[in-house]
C-alpha positions in Angstrom: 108.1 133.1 164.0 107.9 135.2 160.6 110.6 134.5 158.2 111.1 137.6 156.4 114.0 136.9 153.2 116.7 135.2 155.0 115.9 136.3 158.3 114.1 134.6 161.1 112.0 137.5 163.3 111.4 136.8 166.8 109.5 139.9 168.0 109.1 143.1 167.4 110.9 145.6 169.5 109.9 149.4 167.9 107.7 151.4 165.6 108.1 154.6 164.3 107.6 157.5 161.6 110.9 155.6 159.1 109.2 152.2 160.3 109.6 148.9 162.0 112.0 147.3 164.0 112.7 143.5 164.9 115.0 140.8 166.1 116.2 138.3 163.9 118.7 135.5 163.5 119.4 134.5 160.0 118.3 131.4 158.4 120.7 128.6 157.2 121.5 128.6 153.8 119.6 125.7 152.8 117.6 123.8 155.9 115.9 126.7 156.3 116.6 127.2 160.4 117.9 129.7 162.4 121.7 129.0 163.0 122.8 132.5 164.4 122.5 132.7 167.5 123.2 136.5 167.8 120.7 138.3 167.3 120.3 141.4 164.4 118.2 144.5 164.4 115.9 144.1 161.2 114.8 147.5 160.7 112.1 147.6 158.1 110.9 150.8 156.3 108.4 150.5 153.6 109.1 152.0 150.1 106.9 155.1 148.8 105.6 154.8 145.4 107.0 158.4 144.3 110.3 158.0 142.5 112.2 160.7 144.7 110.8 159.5 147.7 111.7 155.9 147.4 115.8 157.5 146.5 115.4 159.4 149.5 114.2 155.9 151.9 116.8 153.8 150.0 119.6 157.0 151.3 120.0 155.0 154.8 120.9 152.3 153.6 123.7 153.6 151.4 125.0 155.4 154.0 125.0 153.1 156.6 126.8 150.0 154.3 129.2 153.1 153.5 130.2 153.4 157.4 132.7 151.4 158.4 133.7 153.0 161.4 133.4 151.3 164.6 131.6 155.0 166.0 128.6 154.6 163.8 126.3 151.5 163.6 126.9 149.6 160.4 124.7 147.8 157.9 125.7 144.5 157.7 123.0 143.3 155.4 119.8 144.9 153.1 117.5 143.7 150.7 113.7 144.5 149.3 110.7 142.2 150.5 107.1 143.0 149.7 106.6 146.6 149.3 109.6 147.5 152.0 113.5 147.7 152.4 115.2 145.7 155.1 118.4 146.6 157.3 119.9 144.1 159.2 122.4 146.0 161.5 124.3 144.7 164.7 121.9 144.2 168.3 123.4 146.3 170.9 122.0 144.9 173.8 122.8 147.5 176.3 120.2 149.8 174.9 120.3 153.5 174.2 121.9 156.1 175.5 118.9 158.3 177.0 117.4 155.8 178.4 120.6 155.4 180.5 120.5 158.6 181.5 116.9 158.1 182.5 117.6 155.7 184.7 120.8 158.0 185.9 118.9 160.9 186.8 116.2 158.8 188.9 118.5 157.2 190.9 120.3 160.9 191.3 123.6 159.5 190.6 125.7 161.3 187.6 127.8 159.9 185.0 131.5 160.3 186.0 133.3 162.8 184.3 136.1 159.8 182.3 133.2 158.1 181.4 131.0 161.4 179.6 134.9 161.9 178.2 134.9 158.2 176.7 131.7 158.4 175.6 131.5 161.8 173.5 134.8 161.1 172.0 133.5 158.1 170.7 130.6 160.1 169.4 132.2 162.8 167.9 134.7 160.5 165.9 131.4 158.8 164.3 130.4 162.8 163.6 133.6 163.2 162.3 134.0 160.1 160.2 130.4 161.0 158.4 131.4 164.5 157.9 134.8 163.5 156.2 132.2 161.3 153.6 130.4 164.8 152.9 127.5 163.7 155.2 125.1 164.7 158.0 123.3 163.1 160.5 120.4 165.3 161.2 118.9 164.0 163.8 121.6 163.3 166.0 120.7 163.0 170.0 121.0 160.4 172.8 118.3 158.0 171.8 120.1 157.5 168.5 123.2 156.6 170.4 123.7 153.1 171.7 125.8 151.1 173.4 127.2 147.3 173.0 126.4 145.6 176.6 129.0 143.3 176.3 131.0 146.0 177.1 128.8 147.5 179.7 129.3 146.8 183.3 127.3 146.4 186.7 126.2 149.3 188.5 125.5 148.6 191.9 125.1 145.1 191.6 121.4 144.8 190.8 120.9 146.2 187.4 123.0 145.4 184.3 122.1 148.8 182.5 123.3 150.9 184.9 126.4 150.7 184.4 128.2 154.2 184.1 129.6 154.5 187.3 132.2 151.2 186.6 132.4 151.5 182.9 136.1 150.9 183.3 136.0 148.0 185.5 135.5 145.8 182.6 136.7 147.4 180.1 135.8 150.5 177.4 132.1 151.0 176.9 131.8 151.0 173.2 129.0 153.0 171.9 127.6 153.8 167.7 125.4 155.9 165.9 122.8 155.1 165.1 119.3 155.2 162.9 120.4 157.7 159.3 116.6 157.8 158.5 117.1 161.3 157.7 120.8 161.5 157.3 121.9 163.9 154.0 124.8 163.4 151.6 126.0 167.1 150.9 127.6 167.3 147.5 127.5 169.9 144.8 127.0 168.7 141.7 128.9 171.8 139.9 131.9 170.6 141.6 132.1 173.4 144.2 132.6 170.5 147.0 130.7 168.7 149.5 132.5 171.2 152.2 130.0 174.3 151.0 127.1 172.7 150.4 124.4 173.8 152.5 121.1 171.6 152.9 117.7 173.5 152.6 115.2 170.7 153.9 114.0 170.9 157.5 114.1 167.8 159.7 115.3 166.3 163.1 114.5 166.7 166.4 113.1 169.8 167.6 114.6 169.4 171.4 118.5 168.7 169.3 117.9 171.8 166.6 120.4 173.7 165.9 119.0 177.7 166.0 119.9 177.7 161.7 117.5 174.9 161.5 114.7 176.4 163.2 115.1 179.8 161.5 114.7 177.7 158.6 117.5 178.6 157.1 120.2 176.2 154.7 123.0 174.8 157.5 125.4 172.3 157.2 127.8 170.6 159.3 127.5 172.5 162.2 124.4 171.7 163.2 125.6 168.3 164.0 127.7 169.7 166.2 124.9 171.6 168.2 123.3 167.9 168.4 126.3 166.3 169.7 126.7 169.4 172.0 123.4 168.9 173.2 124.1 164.8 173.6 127.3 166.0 175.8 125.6 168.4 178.1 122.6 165.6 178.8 125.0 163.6 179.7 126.4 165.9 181.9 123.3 167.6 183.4 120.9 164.8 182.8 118.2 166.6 180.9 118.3 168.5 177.9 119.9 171.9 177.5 116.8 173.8 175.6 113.6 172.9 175.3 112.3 175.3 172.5 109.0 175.7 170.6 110.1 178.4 168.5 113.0 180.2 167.7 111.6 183.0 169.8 112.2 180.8 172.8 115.6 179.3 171.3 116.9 182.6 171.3 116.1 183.9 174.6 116.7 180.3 176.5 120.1 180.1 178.3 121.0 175.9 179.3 121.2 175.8 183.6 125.2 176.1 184.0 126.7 172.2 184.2 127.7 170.9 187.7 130.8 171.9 188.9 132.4 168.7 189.4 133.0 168.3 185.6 136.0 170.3 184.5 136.2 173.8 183.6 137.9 172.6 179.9 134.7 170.1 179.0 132.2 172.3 180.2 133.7 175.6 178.3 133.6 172.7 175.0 130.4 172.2 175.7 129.5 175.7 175.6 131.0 176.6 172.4 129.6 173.6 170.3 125.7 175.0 171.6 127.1 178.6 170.2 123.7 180.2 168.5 126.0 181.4 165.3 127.2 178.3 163.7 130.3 180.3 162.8 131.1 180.8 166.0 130.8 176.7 166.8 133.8 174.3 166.0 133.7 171.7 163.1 134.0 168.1 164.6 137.4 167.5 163.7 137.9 170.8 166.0 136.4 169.3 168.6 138.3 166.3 168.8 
């Protein structure tokens, strides 16, 4: 095993474009062992040279030892190693959220309609608790939602990840944010508030973009909303509500209406957070 600062790494688990990602346990203080036996998430992301871009890498960190929400995925630990930043943040074990799904929509079995409710509520107070710090999320969609499997239950007695269907036998499924690679304080420096600021760069992911975003236009809290709009109809439908590859197609695309069998109250919700005008979406704390 690598011993990377305090941290013991077992394996690595994912790579991508922000960087690499491990378990760990942390070494003792002084015999130099691992003495934790729960495992962390060790996410590593390596530190560009140029002064702005290095400010912008070191963001995720700030924001996520700012959280302190029990909705979005804390930082329980950073430091600098060799060239790259460090995040040590909780394991949760029962994966992601799309991949869930995945396996859902395979089987042809859909999420009951108490457990979508439990889940996005979760999700939208960790929206809500970032907008109320003046920040966005930006690339918020299911695989950057994941859930604690020591809350998650048995499905059909074969499969431990499966378990939507009795999420209530043993207790809430707890589920966090995660992954504020690209997350965006909005503050105006001339005091006119972090409420009207309006961010101008262009990132995310293109299946979760709010219309603004494509049109390249500034956009704010609202298109976090779209995401987490989009996050509650997947869970609902199983697949995506757009899938766009320009704004031309965004525009003329209409999401296939939700099954029936959820209510008319949450699907009518889910309709107006994927409103094209952001003006004509709720804020967060609207939603909830």
């Amino acid at each position: 095993p690598t011993v990377v600062g305090p941290y013991e790494v077992t394996r690595k688990i994912g790579e991508g474009g922000y960087g690499k990602i491990f378990l760990a346990r942390r070494l003792a203080r002084r015999v130099g062992r691992a003495i934790d036996d729960d495992e962390v998430v060790l996410k590593q992301v390596k530190l560009p040279t140029k002064k702005l871009e290095r400010e912008m890498c070191l963001r995720e960190v700030s924001i996520m030892k700012g959280a302190h929400h029990p909705c979005v995925l804390e930082c329980t630990e950073s430091f600098v190693d060799g060239g790259s930043v460090y995040i040590a943040m909780p394991h949760c074990t029962g994966g992601d959220l799309a991949s869930l799904l995945r396996r859902h929509k395979k089987r042809g079995r859909r999420v009951p309609e108490r457990v979508v409710l439990d889940w996005f509520a979760q999700i939208i107070l960790g929206v809500e608790h970032l907008h109320s710090h003046d920040t966005l999320h930006r690339d918020l969609k299911s695989q950057n939602v994941f859930l604690r499997r020591d809350h998650l239950p048995v499905a059909g007695g074969a499969h431990r990840d499966e378990g939507a269907h009795a999420s209530h036998h043993r207790g809430r499924s707890r589920v966090a944010l995660g992954d504020f690679g690209i997350a965006r304080e909005l503050r105006f420096d001339d005091g006119g508030g972090g409420a009207d600021a309006m961010a101008r760069t262009f990132v995310g992911t293109p299946v979760f973009m709010a219309p603004e975003m494509f049109k390249r236009k500034p956009y704010d809290h609202k298109a976090d909303v779209w995401a987490a709009g989009c996050v509650l109809y997947e869970m609902m439908q199983l697949s995506e509500p757009f899938r766009a590859r320009t704004m031309g197609e965004l525009t003329r695309l209409k999401p296939k209406p939700l099954p029936s069998e959820y209510g008319a109250d949450l699907r009518d919700l889910c309709a107006r957070m994927l409103a094209k005008n952001p003006d004509d979406r709720p804020t967060a704390r609207e939603v909830i």
